[in-house]
C-alpha positions in Angstrom: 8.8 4.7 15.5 9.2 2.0 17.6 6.5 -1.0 16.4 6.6 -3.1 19.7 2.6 -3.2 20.5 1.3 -0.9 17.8 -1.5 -1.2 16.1 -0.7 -1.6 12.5 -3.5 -1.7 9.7 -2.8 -3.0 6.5 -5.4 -3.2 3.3 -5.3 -5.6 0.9 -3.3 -7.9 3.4 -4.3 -11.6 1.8 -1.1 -11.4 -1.0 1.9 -10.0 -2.2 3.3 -6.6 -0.6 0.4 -6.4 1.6 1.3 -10.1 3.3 4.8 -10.3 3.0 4.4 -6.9 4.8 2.0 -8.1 7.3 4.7 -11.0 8.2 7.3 -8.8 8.5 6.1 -6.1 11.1 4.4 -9.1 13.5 8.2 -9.7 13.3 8.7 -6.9 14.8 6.3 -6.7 17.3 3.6 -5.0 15.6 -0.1 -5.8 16.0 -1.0 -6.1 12.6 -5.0 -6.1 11.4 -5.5 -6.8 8.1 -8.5 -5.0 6.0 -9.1 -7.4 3.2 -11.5 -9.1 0.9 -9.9 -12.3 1.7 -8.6 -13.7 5.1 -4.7 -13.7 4.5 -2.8 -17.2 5.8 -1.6 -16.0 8.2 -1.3 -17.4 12.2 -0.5 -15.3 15.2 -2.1 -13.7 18.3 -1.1 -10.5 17.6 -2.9 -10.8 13.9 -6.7 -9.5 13.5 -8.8 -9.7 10.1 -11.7 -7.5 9.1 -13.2 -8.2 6.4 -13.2 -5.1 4.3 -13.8 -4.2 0.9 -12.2 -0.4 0.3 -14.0 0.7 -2.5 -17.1 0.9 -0.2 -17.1 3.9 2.4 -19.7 1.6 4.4 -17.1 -1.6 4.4 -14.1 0.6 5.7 -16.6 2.2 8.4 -17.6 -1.5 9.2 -13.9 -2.7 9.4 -12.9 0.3 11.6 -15.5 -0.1 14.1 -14.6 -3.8 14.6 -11.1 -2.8 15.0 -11.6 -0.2 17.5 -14.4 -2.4 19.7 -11.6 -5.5 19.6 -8.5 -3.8 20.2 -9.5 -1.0 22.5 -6.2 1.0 21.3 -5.7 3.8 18.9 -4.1 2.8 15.0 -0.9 4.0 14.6 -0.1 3.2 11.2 -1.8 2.8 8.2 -0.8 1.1 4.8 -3.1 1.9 1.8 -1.7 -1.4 -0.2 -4.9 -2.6 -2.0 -4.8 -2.2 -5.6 -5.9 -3.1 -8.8 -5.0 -2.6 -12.5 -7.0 -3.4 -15.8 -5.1 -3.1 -19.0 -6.8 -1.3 -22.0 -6.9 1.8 -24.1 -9.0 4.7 -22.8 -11.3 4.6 -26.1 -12.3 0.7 -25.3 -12.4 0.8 -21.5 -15.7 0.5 -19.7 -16.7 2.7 -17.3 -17.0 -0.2 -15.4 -12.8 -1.1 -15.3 -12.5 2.5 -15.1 -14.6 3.1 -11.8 -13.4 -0.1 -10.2 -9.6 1.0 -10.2 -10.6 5.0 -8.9 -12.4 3.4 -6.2 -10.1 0.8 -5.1 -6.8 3.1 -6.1 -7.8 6.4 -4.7 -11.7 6.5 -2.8 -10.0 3.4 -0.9 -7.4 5.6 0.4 -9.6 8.9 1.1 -12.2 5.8 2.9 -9.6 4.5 5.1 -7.2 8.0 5.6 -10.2 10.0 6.8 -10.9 7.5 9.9 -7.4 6.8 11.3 -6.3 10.7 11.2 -8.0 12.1 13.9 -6.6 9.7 16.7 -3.5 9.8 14.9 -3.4 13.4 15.1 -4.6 13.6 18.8 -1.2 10.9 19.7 0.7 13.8 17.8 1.8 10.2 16.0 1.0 8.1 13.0 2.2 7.0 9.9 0.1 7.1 6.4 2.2 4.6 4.0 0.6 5.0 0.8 1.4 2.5 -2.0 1.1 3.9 -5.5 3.7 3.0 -8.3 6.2 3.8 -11.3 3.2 4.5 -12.9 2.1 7.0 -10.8 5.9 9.1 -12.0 5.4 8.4 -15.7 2.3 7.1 -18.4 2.3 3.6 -19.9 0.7 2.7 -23.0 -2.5 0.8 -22.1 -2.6 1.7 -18.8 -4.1 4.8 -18.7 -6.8 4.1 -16.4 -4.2 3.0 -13.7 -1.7 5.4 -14.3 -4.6 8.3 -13.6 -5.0 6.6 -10.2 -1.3 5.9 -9.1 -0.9 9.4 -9.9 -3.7 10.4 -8.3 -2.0 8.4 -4.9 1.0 10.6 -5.7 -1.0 13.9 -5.6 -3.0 12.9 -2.6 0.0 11.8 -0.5 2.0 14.6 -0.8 -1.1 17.7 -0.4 -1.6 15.2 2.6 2.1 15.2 4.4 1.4 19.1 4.3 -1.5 18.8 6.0 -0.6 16.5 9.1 3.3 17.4 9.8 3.2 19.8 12.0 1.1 17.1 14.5 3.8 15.0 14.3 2.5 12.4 11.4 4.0 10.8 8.4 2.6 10.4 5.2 5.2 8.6 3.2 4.5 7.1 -1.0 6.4 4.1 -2.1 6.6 3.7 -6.0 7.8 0.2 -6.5 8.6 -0.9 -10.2 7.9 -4.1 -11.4 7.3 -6.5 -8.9 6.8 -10.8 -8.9 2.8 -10.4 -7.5 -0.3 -11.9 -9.1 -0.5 -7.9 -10.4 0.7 -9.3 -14.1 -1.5 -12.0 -14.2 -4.1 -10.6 -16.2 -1.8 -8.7 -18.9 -1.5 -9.5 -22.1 2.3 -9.5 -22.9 3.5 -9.5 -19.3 4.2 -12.3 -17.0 6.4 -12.2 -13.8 10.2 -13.3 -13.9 12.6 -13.7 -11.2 14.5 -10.5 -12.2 11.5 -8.7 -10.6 11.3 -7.3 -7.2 9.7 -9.6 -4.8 7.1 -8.3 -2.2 9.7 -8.7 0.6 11.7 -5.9 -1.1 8.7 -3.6 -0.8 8.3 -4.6 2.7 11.6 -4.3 3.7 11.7 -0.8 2.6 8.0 0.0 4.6 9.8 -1.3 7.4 12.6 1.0 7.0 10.4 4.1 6.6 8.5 3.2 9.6 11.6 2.7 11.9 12.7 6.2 11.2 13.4 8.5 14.0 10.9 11.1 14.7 12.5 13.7 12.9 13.2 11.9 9.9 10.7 11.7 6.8 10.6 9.6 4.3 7.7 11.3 1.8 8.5 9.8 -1.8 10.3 6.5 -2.3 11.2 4.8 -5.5 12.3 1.3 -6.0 13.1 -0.9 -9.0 15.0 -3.9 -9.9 18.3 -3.3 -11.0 18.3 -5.5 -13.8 14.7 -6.1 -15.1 15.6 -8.0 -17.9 18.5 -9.5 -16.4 22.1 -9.2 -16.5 23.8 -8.6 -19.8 26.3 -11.7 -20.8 29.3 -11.3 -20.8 31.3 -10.5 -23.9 33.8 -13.1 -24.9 37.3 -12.3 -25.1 
């Protein structure tokens, strides 16, 4: 897809992959709107903010509107970035924890995916970018509660390419591994270290899957670092 002048909107667009990939596509000549709790720092004339919380189907309808009455131009791609994770075992989890990662995780995506489609799939063009993670392939320890969403992400995305190829949109998941956001800062035993992806990584590979040709999809895509606990020293002779 060529990005020159396309309306791109991004949620959860204020840090980490959501801003480094907000940065990256007004790069490119995207118009980028950002559907976030928080206005990102970002500066440009092609950059528009809404403020949106995704867990509340009112909040996304809200953020929509806006964007359509400002920009007067149909969406073309959509990245379902916001996310949250709470660590703890299923037995001592609130429901609380539990609802507010299914409803930022998943209802998010249902909140935001069911607006965009139909214009997407009059243009016979569109792009869903769905952002789950390794934890949506395989269960953690702890992370049960997140895992059940990421892997709900996985489930939606690909019932979902099935549904809109044939009018000419993508749905593509990206499964990044661990990556240097504020996403560790509340877990007990993990902190980020510079052998982790960074958020450019992520974006650089969004970017990728959007510059595709036509005829060329991109549905599952998994990233890690290389060396997550760095390189191994080498052995003395």
């Amino acid at each position: 897809m060529e990005l020159e002048g396309k309306v791109v909107v991004i949620t959860g667009a204020s840090s980490g992959i959501g801003l480094a990939t907000a940065r990256l596509l007004l790069e490119h000549g995207a118009t980028v709107v950002s559907w976030s709790r928080t206005r990102p720092k970002i500066s440009h004339p092609d950059f528009y903010f809404f403020e949106c919380d995704v867990r509340h189907d009112h909040s996304v309808w809200a953020a929509y509107e806006q964007t359509e009455e400002r920009l007067r131009q149909n969406i073309s791609v959509l990245i379902n970035n916001a996310g949250i994770g709470i660590q703890g075992a299923l037995d001592s989890m609130s429901p609380k924890d539990w609802l507010t990662m299914m409803d930022t995780n998943v209802n998010g995506i249902f909140y935001c995916t069911r607006l965009v489609l139909p214009g997407m799939k009059r243009m016979r063009e569109g792009h869903i970018i769905n952002i789950s993670s390794i934890a949506g392939l395989m269960g953690s320890e702890n992370l049960t509660g997140y895992c059940a969403s990421k892997f709900a992400v996985r489930g939606l995305s690909e019932a979902l390419y099935k549904e809109v190829r044939n009018y000419g949109v993508k749905v593509t998941c990206i499964y990044p591994g661990s990556t240097d956001t504020h996403f560790f800062d509340n877990f007990e035993g993990a902190t980020s270290t510079e052998y982790m992806m960074k958020p450019e990584d992520i974006a650089s590979t969004i970017l990728h899957s959007l510059q595709a040709p036509l005829n060329y999809h991109q549905v599952n895509i998994e990233v890690r670092p290389l060396m997550p606990k760095g390189p191994i020293p080498a052995k003395k002779a």
